[in-house]
C-alpha positions, 0 to 999 in steps of 0.5 A: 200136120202132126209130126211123125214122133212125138216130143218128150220132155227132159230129165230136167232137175227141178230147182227152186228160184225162178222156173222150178219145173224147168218149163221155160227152160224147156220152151227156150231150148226147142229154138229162136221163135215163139212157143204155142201150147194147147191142151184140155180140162174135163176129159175125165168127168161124168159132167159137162164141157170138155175145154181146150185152150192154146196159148203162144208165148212169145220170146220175151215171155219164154226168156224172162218167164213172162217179166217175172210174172209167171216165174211160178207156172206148173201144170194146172194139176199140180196148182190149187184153184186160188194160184190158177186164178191169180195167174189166169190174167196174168197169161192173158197179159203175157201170151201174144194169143189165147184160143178156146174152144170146148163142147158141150155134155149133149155133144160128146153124147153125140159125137163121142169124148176122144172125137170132141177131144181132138177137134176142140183141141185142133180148133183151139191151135187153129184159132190161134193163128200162128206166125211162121216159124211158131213151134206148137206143141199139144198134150198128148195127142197128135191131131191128124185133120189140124191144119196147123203143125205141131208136135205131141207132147207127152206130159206136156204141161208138166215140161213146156210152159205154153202148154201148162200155161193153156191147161191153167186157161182150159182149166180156170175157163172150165172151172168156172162154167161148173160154177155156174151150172152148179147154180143153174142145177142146185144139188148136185155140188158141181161148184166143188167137185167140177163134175169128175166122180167123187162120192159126193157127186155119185151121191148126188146122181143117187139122190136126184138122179142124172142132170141135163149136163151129165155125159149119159154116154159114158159107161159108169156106175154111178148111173146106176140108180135104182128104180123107184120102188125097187127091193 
């Protein structure tokens, strides 16, 4: 059950050293135990799965900032691809438990974005099977069915390093999947932007027309093609 207020973070001063965004920091103030984070990647674009990731980071990980190894995490938005893909094993190594769950373009279709959203990120919290005693956050959105306990956190992976430790997963995790259907749908350059509405992916809607990953449920301009033979 979600709790009735939402968590927020801190007017934490960044510093340079270890833990420059203070999300440690911020984890190691919440308690004594263990800190779980989940949040999403893809929530925004025209193309393919919406990921969700939770990771638990135990205590020795939250004091010595994984044994120095994650001493540099941030919010995946705020990393470049080569820095999540270095410390996406490097959390794999860390956490105590990493859980993943995502829906498919045709299943947001169905079902709608803010549905899929909550229940990947309900499922990836719930896969995690916490310990008694776990505090579990989730970026920006409270889960009404999850089973599991938790706090929403507003801008949770740029203060609590469980949850910007999930969104480098989430988002490594997703990124790799565009790679791969930017091979199995030449053309449409989803290798590079990931499937979010740059020009170069509207170009490409223009030219080809939509692809079988794309989210044909949402309302944008860049399905708007002209027909064939159109003044």
């Amino acid at each position: 059950m979600a709790s009735k207020k939402p968590a927020s973070g801190s007017s934490r001063r960044r510093k340079t050293g270890p833990d420059p965004a203070g999300l440690f920091a911020f984890d190691r103030d919440l308690g004594v135990g263990p800190v779980a984070g989940a949040d999403e990647a893809g929530r925004g674009c025209l193309a393919g799965p919406i990921v969700a990731a939770a990771v638990v980071l135990d205590r020795q990980c939250i004091e010595d900032f994984g044994g120095g190894q994650l001493a540099d995490l941030n919010d995946s938005k705020k990393m470049t691809a080569k820095a999540r893909e270095r410390l996406y094993p490097v959390i794999l190594r860390c956490a105590k438990r990493v859980s993943v769950a995502m829906r498919s373009s045709s299943y947001i279709d169905r079902v709608g974005l803010h549905v899929s959203n909550i229940e990947i990120l309900s499922q990836a919290l719930a896969g995690l099977e916490v310990d008694e005693g776990t505090i579990c956050l989730v970026d920006g959105f409270a889960l009404p069915a999850c089973r599991v306990d938790h706090r929403r956190l507003v801008k949770g992976d740029s203060t609590s390093a469980a949850v910007a430790a999930a969104s480098v997963i989430a988002k490594v995790t997703r990124d790799r999947c565009m790679a791969r259907a930017g091979e199995i749908h030449p053309g449409y350059g989803f290798e590079g932007h990931k499937g979010y509405a740059s020009e170069s992916h509207r170009e490409a809607i223009r030219n080809l027309g939509p692809s079988p990953i794309h989210r044909m449920s949402f309302n944008s301009s860049a399905y708007d093609v002209p027909e064939a033979g159109a003044a």
